[in-house]
C-alpha positions in Angstrom: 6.7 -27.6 41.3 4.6 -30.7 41.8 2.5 -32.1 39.1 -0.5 -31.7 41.2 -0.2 -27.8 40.8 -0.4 -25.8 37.3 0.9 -22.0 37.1 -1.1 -20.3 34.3 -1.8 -16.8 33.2 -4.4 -14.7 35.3 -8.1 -15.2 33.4 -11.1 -13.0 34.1 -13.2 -16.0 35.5 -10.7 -16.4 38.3 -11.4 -12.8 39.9 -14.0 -14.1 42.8 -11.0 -16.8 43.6 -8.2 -13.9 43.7 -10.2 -11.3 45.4 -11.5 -14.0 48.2 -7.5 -15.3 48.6 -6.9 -11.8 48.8 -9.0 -10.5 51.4 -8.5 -13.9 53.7 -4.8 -12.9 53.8 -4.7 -9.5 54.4 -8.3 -8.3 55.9 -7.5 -8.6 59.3 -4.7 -6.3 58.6 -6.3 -3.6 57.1 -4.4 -4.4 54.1 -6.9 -5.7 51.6 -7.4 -3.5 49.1 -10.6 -5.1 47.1 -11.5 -6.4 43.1 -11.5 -2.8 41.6 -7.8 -2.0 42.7 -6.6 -5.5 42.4 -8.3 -6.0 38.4 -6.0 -2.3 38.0 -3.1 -3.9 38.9 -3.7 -6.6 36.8 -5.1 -4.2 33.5 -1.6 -2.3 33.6 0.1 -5.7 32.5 -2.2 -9.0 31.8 0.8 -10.8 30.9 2.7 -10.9 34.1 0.0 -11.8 36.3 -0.5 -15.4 37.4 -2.6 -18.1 39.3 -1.6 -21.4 40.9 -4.4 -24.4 40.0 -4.5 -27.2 42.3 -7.2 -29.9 40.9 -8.9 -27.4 38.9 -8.9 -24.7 42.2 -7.5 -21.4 42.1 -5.1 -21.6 45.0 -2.7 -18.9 44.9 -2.4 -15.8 42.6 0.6 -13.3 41.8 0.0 -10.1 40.4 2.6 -8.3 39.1 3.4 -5.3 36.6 6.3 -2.9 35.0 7.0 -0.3 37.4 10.0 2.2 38.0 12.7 1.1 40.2 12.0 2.0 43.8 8.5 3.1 43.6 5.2 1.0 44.6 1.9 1.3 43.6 -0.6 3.0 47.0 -2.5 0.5 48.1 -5.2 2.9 48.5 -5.2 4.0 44.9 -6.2 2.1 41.9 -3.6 2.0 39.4 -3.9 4.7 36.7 -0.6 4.7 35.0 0.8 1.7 32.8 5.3 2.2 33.1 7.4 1.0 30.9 10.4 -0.5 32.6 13.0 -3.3 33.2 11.8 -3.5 36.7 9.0 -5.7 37.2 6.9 -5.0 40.2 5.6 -8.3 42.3 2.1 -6.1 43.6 0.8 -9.4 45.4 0.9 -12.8 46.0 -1.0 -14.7 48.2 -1.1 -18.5 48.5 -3.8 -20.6 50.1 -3.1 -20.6 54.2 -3.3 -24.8 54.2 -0.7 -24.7 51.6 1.7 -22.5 53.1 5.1 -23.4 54.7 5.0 -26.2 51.9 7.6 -24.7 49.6 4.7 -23.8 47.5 5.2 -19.9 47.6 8.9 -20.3 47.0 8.1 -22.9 44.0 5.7 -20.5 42.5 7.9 -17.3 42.8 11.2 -19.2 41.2 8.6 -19.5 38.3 7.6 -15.8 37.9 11.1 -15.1 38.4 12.0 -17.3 35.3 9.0 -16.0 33.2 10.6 -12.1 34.2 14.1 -12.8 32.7 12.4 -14.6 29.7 10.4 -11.3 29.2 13.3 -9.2 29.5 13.3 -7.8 32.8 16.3 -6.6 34.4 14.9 -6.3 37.9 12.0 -7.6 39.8 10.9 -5.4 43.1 8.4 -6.4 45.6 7.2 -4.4 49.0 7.5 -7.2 51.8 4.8 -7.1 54.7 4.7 -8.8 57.9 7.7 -9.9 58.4 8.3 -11.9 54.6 11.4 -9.7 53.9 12.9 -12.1 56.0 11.9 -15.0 53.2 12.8 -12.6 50.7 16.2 -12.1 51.9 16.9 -15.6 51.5 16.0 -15.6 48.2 18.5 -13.0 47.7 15.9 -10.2 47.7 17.7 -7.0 48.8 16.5 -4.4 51.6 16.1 -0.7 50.6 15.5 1.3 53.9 16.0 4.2 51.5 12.6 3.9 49.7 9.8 4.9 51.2 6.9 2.9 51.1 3.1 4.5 51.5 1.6 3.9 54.8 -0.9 1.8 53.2 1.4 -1.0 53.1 1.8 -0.6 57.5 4.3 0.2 59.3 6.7 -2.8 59.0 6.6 -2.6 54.9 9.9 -3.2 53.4 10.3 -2.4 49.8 13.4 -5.4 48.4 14.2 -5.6 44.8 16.8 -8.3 43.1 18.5 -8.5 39.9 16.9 -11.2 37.3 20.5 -12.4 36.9 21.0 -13.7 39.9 18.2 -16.1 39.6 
C-alpha cells in the first residue's frame, strides 16, 4: 500500500466517516443498514475492525468479526451475539468511490487478511454483493451456493470464504 494511505484500527471518532461511506455505497440499494447496526458489528470484536486514512481522511473502513463458518450476520438485525471462532467474518468494507478500481480495495484486504492469520484465524468468510464475488474469486475466495444468505443481503448475495493459509 502507498505511503499516502495508513490502515489503522477502527476509533469511535471515525463513526460519522464510516456510517456516511456506508450509506453512499449501499443506500441506493436498500442495503445500508445504519450507525446502530454497524457500531454492533464493530462492539462484537473492536480489534478486527479497520479504517483506511488518506491525508488525515477516513476513506475506507472494514468491519469485520469472529463468526461461525457459514453463517452471516442479518443485515436487518443488530448483532447480539459475540462467537468465538477461527473464522473471521469480513461484515463490510466499503472504499471511497474516487478511489476505487485503484488497487486500493485489494491493497487494503491483503492487509486484513495478514492481520487475520497473525491473530490466529483459520478462515476468513465474507457475503459478496453485486457482483464482487467475481473479485473475490480472484483472490481465491471460494463460492458456497450451499449457504444461505438472508434476503437482506439481495438477491445476488454470495456468501465465499478462504483459508488464511492460502494467503
Amino acid at each position: 500500500m502507498s505511503q499516502e494511505y495508513l490502515i489503522r484500527q477502527l476509533a469511535d471518532a471515525d463513526w460519522d466517516a464510516v456510517v456516511t461511506l456506508e450509506h453512499d455505497a449501499y443506500a441506493a440499494d436498500g442495503l445500508s443498514e445504519g450507525r446502530e447496526a454497524l457500531q454492533s458489528r464493530a462492539l462484537a470484536s473492536p480489534g478486527t475492525c479497520f479504517v483506511l486514512e488518506q491525508h488525515g481522511e477516513v476513506r475506507g473502513y472494514l468491519l469485520s468479526l469472529p463468526y461461525p463458518p457459514l453463517r452471516c450476520p442479518d443485515l436487518a438485525l443488530a448483532e447480539s451475539t459475540v462467537f468465538e471462532s477461527t473464522n473471521v467474518h469480513v461484515h463490510d468494507m466499503v472504499i471511497a468511490e474516487d478511489l476505487r478500481g485503484r488497487d486500493v480495495a485489494e491493497a487494503f484486504m491483503r492487509h486484513f487478511q495478514a492481520r487475520a492469520a497473525a491473530s490466529g484465524f483459520e478462515e476468513i468468510s465474507m457475503v459478496a454483493v453485486r457482483g464482487t464475488d467475481i473479485l473475490l474469486r480472484l483472490m481465491g475466495y471460494r463460492a458456497h451456493k450451499e449457504v444461505a444468505v438472508p434476503e437482506s443481503y439481495g438477491r445476488r448475495a454470495v456468501y465465499m470464504s478462504m483459508p488464511v493459509t492460502a494467503i
